[in-house]
C-alpha positions as CSV (number, residue, x, y, z in Angstrom):
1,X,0.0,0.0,0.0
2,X,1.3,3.4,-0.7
3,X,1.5,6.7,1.5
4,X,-1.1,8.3,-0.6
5,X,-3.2,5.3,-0.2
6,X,-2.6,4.9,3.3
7,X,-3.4,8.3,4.3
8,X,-6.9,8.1,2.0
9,X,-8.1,5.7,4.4
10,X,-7.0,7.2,7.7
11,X,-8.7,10.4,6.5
12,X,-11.9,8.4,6.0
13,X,-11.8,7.3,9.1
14,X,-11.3,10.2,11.0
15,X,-14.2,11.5,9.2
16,X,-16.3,8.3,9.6
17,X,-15.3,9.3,13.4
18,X,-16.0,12.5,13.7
19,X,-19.5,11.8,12.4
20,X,-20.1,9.1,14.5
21,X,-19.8,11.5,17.5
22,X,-21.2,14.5,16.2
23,X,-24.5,12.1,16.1
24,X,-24.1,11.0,19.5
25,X,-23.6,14.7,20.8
26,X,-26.8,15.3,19.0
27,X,-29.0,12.4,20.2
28,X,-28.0,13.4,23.5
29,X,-28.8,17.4,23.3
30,X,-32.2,15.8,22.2
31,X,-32.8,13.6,24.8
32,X,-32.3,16.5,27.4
33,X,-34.6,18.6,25.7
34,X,-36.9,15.6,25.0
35,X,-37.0,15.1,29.0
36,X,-36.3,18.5,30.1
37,X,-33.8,17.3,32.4
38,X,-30.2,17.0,32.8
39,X,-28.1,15.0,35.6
40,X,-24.3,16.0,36.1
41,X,-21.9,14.7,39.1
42,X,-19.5,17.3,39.5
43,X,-16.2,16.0,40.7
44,X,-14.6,18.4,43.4
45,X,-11.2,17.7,45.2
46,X,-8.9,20.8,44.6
47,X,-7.0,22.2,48.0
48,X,-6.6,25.3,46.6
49,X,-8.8,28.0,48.5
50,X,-9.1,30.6,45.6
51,X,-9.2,27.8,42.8
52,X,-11.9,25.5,45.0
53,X,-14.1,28.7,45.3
54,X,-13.5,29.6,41.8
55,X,-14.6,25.9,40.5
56,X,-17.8,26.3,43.0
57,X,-18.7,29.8,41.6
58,X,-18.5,27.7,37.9
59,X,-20.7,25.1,39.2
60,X,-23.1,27.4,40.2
61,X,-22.9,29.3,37.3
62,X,-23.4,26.2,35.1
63,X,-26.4,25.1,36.9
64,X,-27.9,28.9,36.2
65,X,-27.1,28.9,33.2
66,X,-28.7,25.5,32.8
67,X,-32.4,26.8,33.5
68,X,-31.9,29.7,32.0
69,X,-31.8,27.3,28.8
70,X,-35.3,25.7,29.7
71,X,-33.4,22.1,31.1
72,X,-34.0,21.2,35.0
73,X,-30.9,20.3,36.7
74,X,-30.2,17.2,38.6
75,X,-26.6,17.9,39.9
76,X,-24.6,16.0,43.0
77,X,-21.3,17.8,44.2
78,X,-18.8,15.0,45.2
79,X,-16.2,16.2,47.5
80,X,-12.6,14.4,47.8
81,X,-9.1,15.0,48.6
82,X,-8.4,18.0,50.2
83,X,-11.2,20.1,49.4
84,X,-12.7,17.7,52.2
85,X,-11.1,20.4,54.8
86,X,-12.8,23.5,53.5
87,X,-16.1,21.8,53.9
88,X,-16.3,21.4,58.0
89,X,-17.6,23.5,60.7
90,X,-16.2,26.0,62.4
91,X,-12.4,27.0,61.8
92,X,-10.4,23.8,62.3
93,X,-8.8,21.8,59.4
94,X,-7.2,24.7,57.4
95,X,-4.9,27.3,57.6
96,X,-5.9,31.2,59.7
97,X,-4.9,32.3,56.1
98,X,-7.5,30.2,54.9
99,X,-10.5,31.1,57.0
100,X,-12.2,33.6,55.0
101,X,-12.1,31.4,51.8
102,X,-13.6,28.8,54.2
103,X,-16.6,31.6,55.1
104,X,-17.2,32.1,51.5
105,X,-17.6,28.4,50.8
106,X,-20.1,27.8,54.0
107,X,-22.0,30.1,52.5
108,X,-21.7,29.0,48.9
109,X,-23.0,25.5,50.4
110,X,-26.2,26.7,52.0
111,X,-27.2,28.2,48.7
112,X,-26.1,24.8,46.7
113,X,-28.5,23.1,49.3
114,X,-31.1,25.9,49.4
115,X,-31.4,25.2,45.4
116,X,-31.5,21.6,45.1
117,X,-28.1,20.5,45.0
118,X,-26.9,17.2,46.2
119,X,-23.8,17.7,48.4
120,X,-21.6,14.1,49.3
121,X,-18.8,14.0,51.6
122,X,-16.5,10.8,50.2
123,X,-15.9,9.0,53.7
124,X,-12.3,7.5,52.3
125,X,-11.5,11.3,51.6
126,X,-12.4,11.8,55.2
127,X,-10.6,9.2,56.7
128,X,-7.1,10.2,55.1
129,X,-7.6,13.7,55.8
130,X,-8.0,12.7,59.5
131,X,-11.6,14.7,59.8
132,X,-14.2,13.2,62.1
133,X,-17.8,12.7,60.1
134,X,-19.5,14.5,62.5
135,X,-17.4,17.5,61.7
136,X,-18.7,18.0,58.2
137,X,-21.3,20.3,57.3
138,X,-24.9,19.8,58.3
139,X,-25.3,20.1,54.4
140,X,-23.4,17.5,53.5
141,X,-23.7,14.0,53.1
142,X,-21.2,11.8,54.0
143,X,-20.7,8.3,51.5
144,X,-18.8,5.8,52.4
145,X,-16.4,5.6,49.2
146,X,-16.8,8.4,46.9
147,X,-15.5,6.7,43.8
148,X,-18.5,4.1,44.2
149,X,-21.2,6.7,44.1
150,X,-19.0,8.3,41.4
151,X,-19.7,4.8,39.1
152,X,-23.3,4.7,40.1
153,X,-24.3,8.5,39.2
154,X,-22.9,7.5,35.5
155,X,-24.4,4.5,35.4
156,X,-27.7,6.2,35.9
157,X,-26.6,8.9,33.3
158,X,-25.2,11.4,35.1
159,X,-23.0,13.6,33.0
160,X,-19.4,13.4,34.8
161,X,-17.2,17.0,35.1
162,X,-14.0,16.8,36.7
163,X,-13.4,20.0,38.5
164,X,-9.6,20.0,39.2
């Protein structure tokens, strides 16, 4: 086979791929206007105090900007790693520096709850970050492994956005 040949055919199938999900992006912009509704897990576990406030001002922006395009949202927040600290009461777990990034959040999670959102506490994040259950947010939910309600959101079609 020559080059000419060769590169004929890998051109037709990047084409034939592209195609192939251009219609599957488009069946599934239907379906969420079909049903109205659309289910995301968003995936939080980011230490940093200015980027984890940042990525929950763009989750909260994305679900506004969801009804604002007629769909109903369906969204869980999964927190891991070390964003686990920055989710806890009162001042313990991070830095003095921190604290008032830690305010804002609080805050932030009453009006994730106040609207609807789902918020889970991953129990393994917990453990390694040596934080007590009890000292998580009333908000919050604690799960026992936070990659297994990860895998069961998708498998009942919950869009999946990393926020790190």
């Amino acid at each position: 086979m020559d080059t000419r040949t060769a590169y004929r055919i890998l051109l037709s199938l990047l084409f034939a791929t592209c195609s192939v999900f251009a219609a599957a992006v488009q069946a599934a912009e239907r379906a969420a206007v079909n049903t109205g509704e659309v289910r995301v897990y968003f995936d939080v576990s980011i230490g940093e105090p200015e980027k984890l406030a940042v990525r929950l001002g763009l989750i909260e922006k994305t679900r506004d900007d969801l009804i604002a395009s007629g769909l109903t949202p369906r969204i869980v927040v999964g927190i891991r790693g070390k964003a686990s600290n920055f989710f806890t009461r009162d001042e313990d777990y991070v830095l003095e520096s921190d604290l008032a990034v830690k305010k804002n959040i609080q805050a932030q999670v009453v009006r994730f709850k106040a609207a609807g959102l789902r918020l889970e506490q991953c129990g393994l994040a917990a453990d390694m970050q040596g934080i007590a259950t009890t000292d998580f947010l009333p908000q919050m939910e604690v799960v026992g492994n936070g990659y297994v309600a990860m895998i069961t959101y998708q498998g009942q079609g919950y869009a999946y956005v990393p926020m790190d």
